[in-house]
TIVOTOR-48183 format. One record per atom (N, C-alpha, C): x, y, z. Coordinates in steps of 0.001 Angstrom, whole numbers, padded with zeros to 6 digits, always signed. Layout:
# residues N
XYZ
...
# end
This chain:
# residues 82
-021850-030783-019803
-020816-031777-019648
-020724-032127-018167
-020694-033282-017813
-020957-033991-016639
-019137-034835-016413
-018514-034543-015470
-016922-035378-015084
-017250-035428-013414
-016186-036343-013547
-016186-036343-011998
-014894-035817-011848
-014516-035421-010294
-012948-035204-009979
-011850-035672-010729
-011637-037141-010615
-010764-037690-011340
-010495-037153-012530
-011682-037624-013565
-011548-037231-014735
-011337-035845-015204
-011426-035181-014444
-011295-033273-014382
-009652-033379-014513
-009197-034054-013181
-007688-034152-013264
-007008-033938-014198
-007600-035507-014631
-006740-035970-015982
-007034-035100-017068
-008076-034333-017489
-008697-033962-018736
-008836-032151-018265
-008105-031906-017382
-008337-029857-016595
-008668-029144-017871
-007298-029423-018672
-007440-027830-019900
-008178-028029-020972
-008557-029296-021266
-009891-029620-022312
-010996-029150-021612
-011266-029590-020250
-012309-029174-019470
-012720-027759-019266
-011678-026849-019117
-011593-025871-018834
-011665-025135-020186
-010942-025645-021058
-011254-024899-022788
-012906-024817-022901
-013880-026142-022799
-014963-026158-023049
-016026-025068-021964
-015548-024824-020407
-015874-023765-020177
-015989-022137-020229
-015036-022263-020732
-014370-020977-021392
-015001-020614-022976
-015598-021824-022950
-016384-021482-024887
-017847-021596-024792
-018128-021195-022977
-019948-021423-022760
-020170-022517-022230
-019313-023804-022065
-020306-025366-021980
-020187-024834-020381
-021544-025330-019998
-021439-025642-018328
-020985-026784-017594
-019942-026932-017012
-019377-028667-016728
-019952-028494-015024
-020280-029691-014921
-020955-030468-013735
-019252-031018-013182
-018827-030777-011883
-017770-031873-011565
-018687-032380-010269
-018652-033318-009905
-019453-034659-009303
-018062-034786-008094
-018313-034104-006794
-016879-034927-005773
-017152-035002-004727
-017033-036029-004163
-017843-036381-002899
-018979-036532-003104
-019645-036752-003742
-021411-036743-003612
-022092-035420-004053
-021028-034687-004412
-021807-033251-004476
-021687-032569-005765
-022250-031711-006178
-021955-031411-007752
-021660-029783-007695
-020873-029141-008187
-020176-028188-008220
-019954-028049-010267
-021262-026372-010181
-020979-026255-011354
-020187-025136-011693
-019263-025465-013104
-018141-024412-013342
-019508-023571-014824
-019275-022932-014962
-019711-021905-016000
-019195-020157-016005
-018460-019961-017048
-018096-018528-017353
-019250-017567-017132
-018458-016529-016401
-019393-015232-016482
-019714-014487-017570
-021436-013673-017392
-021768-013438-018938
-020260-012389-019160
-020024-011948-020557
-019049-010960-021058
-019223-009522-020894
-018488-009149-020894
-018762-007406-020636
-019359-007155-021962
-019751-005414-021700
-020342-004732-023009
-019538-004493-023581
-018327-003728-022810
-016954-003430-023525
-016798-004480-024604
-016385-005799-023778
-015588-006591-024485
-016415-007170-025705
-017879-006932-025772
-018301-007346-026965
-018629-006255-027965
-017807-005637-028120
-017739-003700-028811
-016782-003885-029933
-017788-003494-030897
-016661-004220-032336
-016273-003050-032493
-015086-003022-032816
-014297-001902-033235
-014663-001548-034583
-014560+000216-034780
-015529+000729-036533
-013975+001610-036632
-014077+001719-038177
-013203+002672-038653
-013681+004077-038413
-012742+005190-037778
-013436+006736-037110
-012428+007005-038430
-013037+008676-038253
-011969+010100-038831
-012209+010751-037601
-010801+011035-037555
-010952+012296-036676
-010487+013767-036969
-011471+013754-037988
-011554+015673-038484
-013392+015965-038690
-012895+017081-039177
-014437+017422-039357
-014812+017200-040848
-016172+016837-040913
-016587+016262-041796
-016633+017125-043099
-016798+018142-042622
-017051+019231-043708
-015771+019921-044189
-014979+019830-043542
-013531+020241-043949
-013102+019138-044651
-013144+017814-045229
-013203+017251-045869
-013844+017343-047149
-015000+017689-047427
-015813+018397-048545
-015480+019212-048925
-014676+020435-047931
-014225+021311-049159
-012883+021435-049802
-012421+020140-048992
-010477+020229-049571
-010366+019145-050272
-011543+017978-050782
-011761+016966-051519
-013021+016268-051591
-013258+016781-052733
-015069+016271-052953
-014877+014774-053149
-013971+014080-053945
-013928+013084-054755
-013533+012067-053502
-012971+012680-052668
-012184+011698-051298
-013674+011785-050424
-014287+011935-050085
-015537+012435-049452
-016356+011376-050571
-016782+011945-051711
-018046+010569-052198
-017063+009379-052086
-016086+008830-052060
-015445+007450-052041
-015727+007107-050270
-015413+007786-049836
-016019+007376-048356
-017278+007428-047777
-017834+007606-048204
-019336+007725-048150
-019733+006735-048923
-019069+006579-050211
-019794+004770-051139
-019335+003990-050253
-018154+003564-049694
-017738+002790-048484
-018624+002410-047302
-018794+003487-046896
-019982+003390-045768
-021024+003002-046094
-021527+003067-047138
-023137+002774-047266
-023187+001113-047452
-021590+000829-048256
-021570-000350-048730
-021092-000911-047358
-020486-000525-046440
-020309-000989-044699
-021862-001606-044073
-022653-000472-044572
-023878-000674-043990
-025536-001670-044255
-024802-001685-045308
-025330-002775-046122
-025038-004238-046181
-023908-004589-045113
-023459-005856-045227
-023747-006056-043461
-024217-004844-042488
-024633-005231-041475
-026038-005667-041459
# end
């Protein structure tokens, strides 16, 4: 996307929405071109959050077999849709 000053003015938070979603905008002022583009994203921030337990796995197996295979069909069926 190519604007000049002016039109940046008038049009900032559309302008600025479309940088913010990847587009690279050209602003054109004075004769000179000045490009805006977002920095790549962190690793963090692209870290999909997973469902944890936090016990042990096997202490689960022996205080509920039936709760244990239902989470485990879950998961496989989790893993299967990645």
């Amino acid at each position: 996307m190519s604007v000049t000053a002016t039109q940046l003015r008038k049009e900032l938070f559309t302008t600025l929405d479309r940088a913010v979603q990847g587009e690279t905008v050209e602003i054109t002022y004075k004769g000179t071109t000045i490009l805006l583009k977002t920095a790549g994203t962190s690793k963090l921030a692209r870290a999909v959050r997973r469902p944890t337990i936090l016990v042990n796995p096997d202490e689960l197996v022996e205080s509920n077999a039936s709760l244990m295979a239902e989470l485990e069909a879950k998961w496989a069926q989790e893993a299967d849709t990645l």
